[in-house]
MIMAR-229301 format. One line per field, with one value per residue: residue number from 1; residue in three letters; chain; x, y, z of N, C-alpha, C in turn. Coordinates in pm, whole numbers. Last residue first. Layout:
num = c(NUM | ...) .
residuo = c(ala | ...) .
cadena = c(A | ...) .
n_u = c(X | ...) .
n_v = c(Y | ...) .
n_w = c(Z | ...) .
ca_u = c(X | ...) .
ca_v = c(Y | ...) .
ca_w = c(Z | ...) .
c_u = c(X | ...) .
c_v = c(Y | ...) .
c_w = c(Z | ...) .
! end
This chain:
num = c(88 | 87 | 86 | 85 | 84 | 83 | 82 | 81 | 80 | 79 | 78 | 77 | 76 | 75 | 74 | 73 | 72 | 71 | 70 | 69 | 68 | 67 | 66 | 65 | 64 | 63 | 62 | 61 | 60 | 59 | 58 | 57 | 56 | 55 | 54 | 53 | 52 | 51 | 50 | 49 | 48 | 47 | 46 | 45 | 44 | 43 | 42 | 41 | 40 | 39 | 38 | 37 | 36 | 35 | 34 | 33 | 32 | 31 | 30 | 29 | 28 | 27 | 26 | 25 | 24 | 23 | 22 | 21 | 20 | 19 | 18 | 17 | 16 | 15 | 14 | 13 | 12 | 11 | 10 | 9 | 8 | 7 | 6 | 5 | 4 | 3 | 2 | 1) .
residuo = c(unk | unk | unk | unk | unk | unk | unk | unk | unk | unk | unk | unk | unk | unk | unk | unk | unk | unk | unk | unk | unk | unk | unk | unk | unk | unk | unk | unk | unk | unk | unk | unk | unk | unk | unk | unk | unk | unk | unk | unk | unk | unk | unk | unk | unk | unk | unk | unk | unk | unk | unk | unk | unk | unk | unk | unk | unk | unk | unk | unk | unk | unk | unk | unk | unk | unk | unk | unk | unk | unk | unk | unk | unk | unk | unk | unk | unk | unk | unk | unk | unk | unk | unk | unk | unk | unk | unk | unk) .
cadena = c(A | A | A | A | A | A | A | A | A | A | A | A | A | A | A | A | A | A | A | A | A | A | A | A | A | A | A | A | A | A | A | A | A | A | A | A | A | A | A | A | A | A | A | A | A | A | A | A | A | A | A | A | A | A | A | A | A | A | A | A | A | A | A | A | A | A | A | A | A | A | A | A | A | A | A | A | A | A | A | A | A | A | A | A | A | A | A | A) .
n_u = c(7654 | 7936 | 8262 | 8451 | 8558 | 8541 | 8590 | 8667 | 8811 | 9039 | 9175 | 9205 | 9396 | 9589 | 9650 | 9506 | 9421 | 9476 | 9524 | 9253 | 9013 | 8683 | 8380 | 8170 | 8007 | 8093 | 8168 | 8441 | 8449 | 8311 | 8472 | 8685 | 8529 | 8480 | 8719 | 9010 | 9338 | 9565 | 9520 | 9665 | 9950 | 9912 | 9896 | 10111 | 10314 | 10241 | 10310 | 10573 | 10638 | 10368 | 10133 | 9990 | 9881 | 9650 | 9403 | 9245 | 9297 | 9236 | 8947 | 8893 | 8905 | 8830 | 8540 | 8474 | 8556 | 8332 | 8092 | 8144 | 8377 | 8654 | 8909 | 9025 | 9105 | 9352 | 9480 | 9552 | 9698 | 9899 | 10037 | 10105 | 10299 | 10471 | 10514 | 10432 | 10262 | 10296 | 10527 | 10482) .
n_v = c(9093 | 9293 | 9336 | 9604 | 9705 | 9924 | 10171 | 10417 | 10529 | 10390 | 10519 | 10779 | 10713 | 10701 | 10912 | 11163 | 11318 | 11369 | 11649 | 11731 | 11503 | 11454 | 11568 | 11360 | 11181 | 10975 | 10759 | 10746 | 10978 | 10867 | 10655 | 10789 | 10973 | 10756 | 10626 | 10832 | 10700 | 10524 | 10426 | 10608 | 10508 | 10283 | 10367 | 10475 | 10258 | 10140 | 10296 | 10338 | 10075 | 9887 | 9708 | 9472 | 9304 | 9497 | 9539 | 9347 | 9395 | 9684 | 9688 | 9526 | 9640 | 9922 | 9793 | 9590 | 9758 | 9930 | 9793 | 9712 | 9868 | 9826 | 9699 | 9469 | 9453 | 9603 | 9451 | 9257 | 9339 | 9424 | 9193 | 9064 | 9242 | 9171 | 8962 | 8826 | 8670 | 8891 | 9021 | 9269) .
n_w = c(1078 | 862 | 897 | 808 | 651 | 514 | 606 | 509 | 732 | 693 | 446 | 550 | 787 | 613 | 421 | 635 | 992 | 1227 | 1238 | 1160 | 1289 | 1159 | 1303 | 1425 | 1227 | 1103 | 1202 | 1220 | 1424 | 1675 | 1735 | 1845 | 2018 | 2187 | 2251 | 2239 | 2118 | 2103 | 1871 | 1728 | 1795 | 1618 | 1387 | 1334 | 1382 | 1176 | 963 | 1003 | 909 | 700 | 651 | 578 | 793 | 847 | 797 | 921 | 1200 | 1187 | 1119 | 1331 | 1608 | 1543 | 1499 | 1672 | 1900 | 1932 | 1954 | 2223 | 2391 | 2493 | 2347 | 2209 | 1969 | 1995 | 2250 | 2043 | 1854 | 1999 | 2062 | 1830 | 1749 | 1938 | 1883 | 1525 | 1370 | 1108 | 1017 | 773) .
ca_u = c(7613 | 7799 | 8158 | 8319 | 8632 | 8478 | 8492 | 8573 | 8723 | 8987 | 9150 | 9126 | 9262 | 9569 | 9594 | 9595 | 9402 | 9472 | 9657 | 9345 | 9071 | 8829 | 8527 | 8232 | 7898 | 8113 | 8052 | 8377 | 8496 | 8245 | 8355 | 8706 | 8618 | 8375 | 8649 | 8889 | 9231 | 9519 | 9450 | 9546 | 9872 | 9940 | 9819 | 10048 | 10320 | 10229 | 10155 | 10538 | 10697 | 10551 | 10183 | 10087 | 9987 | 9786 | 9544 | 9192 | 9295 | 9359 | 9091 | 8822 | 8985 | 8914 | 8579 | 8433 | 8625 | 8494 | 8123 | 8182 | 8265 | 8552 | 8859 | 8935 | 8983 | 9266 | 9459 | 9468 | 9567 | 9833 | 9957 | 9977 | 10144 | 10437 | 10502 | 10585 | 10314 | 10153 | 10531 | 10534) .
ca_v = c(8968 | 9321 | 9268 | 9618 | 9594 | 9814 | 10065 | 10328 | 10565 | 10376 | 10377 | 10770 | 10773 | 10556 | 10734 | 11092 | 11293 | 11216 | 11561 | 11786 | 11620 | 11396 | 11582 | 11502 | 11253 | 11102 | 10731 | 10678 | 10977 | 10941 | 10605 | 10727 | 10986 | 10819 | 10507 | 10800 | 10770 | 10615 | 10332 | 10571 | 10658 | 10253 | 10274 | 10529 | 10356 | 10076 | 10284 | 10458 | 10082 | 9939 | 9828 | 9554 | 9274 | 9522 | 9537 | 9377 | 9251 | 9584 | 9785 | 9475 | 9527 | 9916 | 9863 | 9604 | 9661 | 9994 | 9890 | 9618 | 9844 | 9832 | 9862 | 9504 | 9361 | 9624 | 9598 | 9227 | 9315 | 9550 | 9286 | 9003 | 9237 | 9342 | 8943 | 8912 | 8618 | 8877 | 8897 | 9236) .
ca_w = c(985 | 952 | 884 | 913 | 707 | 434 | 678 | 423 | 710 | 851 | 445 | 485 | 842 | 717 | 377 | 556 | 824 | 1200 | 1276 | 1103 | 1334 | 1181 | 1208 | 1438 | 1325 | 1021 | 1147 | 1164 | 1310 | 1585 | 1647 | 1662 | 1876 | 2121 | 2115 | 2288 | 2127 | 2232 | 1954 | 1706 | 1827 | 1788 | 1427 | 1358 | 1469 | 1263 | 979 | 1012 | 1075 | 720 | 711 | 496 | 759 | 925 | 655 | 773 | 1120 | 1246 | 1095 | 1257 | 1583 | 1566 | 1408 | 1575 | 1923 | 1871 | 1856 | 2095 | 2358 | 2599 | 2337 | 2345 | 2018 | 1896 | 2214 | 2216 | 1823 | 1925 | 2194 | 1891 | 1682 | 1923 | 1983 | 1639 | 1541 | 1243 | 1044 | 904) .
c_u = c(7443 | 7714 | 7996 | 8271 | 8559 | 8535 | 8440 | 8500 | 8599 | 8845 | 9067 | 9046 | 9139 | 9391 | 9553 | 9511 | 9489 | 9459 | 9627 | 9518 | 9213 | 8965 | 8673 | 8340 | 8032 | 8022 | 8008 | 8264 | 8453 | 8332 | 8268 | 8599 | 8617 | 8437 | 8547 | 8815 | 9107 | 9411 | 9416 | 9502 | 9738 | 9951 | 9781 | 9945 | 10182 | 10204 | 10131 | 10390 | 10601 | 10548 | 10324 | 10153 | 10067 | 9899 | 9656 | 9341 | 9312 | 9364 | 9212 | 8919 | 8961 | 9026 | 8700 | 8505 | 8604 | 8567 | 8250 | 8185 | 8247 | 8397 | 8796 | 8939 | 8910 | 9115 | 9334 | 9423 | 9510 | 9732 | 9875 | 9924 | 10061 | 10297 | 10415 | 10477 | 10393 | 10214 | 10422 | 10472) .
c_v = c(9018 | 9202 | 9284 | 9483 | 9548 | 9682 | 9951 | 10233 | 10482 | 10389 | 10289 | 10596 | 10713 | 10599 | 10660 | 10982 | 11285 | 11190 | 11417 | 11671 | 11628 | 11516 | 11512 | 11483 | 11362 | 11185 | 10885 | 10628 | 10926 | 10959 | 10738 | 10680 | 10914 | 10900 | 10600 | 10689 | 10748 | 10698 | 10389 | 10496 | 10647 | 10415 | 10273 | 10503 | 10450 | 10230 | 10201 | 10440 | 10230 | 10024 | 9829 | 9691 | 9337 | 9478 | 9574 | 9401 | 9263 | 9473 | 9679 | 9574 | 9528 | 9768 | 9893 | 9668 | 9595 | 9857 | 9894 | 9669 | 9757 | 9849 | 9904 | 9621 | 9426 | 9589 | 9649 | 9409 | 9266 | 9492 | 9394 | 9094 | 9203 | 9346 | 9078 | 8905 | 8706 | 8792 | 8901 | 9105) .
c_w = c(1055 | 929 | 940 | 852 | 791 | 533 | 632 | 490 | 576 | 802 | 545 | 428 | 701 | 738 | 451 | 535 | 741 | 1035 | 1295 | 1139 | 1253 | 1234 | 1283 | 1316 | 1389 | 1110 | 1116 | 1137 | 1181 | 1461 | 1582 | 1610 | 1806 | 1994 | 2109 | 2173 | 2183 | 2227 | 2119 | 1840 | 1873 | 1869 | 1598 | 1409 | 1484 | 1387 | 1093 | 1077 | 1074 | 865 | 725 | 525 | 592 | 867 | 750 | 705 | 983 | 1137 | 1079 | 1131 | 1389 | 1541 | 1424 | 1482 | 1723 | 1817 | 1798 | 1952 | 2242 | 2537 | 2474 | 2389 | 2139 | 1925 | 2139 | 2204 | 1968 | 1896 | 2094 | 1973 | 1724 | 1868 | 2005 | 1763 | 1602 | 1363 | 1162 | 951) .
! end
């Protein structure tokens, strides 16, 4: 999908600004990493995702509660490597 659509840029304003830098980290940092191979399903799911609490998804992603049964799949499991995490 074409990163300037108009749809992408608000999902990555979105993505960036969470409210902590943690999430913003790991939510933007998601985003950026493999948005531009998502098809309409991983978008969508993406944009589920983003309604979630950032103590959820950071506990997710740092394996402190369980991923909950209706986020687990390829997207969750690809969320969960975190190899997208720059840490300098």
């Amino acid at each position: 999908m074409n990163a300037d659509t108009p749809h992408l840029r608000r999902m990555k304003f979105r993505a960036w600004h969470r409210g902590t830098r943690e999430s913003d980290y790991t939510v933007g940092g998601f985003f950026d990493r493999y948005h531009a191979t998502w098809n309409e399903e991983e978008i969508a799911w993406f944009e589920r995702f983003m309604e979630e609490q950032d103590a959820d998804i950071m506990g997710w992603a740092m394996g402190t509660i369980p991923v909950p049964d209706e986020w687990k799949g390829p997207m969750m499991d690809r969320f969960l490597k975190l190899d997208f995490v720059k840490i300098v």
